[in-house]
C-alpha positions as CSV (number, residue, x, y, z in Angstrom):
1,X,116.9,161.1,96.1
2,X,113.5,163.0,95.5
3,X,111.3,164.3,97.7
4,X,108.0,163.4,98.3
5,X,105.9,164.4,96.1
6,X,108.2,165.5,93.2
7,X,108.5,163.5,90.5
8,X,112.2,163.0,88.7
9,X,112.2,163.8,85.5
10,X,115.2,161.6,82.9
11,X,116.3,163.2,79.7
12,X,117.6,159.9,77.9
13,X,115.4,157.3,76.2
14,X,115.2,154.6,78.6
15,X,116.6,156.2,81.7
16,X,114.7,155.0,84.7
17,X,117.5,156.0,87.2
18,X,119.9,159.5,88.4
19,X,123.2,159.3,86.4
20,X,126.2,158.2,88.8
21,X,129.0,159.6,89.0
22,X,132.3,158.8,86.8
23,X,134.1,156.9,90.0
24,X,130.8,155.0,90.9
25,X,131.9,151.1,91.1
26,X,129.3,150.0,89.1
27,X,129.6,152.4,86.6
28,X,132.8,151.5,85.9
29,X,132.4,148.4,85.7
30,X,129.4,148.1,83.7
31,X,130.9,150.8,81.0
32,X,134.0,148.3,81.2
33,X,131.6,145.6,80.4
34,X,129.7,147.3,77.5
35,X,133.5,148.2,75.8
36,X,134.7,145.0,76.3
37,X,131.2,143.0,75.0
38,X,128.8,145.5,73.2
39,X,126.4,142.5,73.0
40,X,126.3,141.9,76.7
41,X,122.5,142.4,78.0
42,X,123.3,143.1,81.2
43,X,125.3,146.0,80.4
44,X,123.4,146.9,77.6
45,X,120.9,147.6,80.4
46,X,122.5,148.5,83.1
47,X,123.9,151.7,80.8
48,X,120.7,152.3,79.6
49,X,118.6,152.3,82.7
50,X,121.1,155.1,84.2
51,X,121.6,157.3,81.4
52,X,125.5,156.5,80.5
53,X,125.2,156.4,77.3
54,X,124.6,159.5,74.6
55,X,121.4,160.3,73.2
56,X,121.7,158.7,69.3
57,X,123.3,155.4,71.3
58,X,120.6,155.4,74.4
59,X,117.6,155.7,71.7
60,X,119.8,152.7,69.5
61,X,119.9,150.6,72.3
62,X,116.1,151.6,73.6
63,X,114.5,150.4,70.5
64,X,116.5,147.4,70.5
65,X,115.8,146.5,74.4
66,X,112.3,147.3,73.5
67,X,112.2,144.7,70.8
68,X,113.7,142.2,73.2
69,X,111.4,142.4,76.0
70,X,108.7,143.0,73.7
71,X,107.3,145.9,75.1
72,X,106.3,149.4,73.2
73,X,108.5,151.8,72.8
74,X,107.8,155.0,74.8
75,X,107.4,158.2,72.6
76,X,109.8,161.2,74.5
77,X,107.3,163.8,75.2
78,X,107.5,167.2,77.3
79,X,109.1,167.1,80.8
80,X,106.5,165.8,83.3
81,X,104.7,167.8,85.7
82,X,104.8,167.5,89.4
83,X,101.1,165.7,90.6
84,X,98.6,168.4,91.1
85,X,98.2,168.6,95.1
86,X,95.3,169.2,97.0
87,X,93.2,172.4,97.7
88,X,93.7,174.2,100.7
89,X,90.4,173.5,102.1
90,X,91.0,169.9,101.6
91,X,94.2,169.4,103.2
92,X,92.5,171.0,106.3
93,X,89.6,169.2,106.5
94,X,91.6,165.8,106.3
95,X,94.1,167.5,108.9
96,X,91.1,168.0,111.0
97,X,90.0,164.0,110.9
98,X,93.3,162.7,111.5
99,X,92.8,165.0,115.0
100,X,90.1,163.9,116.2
101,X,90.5,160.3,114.9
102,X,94.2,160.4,116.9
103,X,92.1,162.2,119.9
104,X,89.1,160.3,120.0
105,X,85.7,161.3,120.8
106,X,84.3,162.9,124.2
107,X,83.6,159.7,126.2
108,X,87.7,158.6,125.6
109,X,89.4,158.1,128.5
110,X,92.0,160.0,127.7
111,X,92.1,164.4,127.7
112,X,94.3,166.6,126.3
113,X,95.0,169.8,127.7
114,X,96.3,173.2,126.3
115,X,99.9,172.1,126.0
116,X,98.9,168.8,124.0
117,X,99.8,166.5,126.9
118,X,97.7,163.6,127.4
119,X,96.1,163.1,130.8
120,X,94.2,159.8,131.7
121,X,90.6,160.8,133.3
122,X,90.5,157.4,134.8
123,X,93.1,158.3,137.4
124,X,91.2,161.4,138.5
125,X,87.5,159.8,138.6
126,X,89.2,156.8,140.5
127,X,89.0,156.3,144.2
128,X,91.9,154.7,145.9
129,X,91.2,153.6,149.2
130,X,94.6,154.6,151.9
């Protein structure tokens, strides 16, 4: 799978999904299906949606599926970039309010010492009587 934050990038027209390998299940079967009934939609798709096919016979069957679902075809442009990320300064400040949101403010009954574990303040202001 992809990591967060990187986007995938598919080479074949209508390719929406990783390639699987040759003994995959499915891939069998779905290539088996496509031999054995070319006009099979399911196939048609299935192939199509996970790069099986080779280019002239992926962009064939893209126009065609295009026309089907009536949908515009999708021009192949230049590999896509990775989303641009935030500034440094940015990530910090948010860093910074999901602290002291997680924290809370001065009157919280709760205090964090050095070592970041959590000590109630109610416990030590409380008198128990023995």
């Amino acid at each position: 799978m992809s990591e967060e934050g990187v986007e995938e990038v598919f080479l074949k027209p209508g390719q929406k999904f990783a390639t699987p390998s040759p003994g995959n299940g499915d891939r069998v079967f779905y290539e088996t299906l496509l031999q054995q009934r070319p006009d099979s939609e399911m196939a048609q798709e299935w192939c199509l949606f996970y790069g099986i096919l080779d280019e002239q016979d992926a962009h064939k069957l893209y126009l065609k599926y295009c026309k089907r679902k009536n949908i515009a075809p999708k021009v192949a442009a230049s590999p896509v970039k990775a989303p641009a990320r935030a500034s440094a300064a940015a990530t910090a400040a948010a860093n910074k309010r999901r602290k002291t949101a997680t924290r809370g403010g001065e009157d919280d009954d709760m205090a964090v010492d050095d070592t970041g574990i959590a000590e109630s303040k109610v416990w030590e202001s409380a008198s128990v009587p023995i």
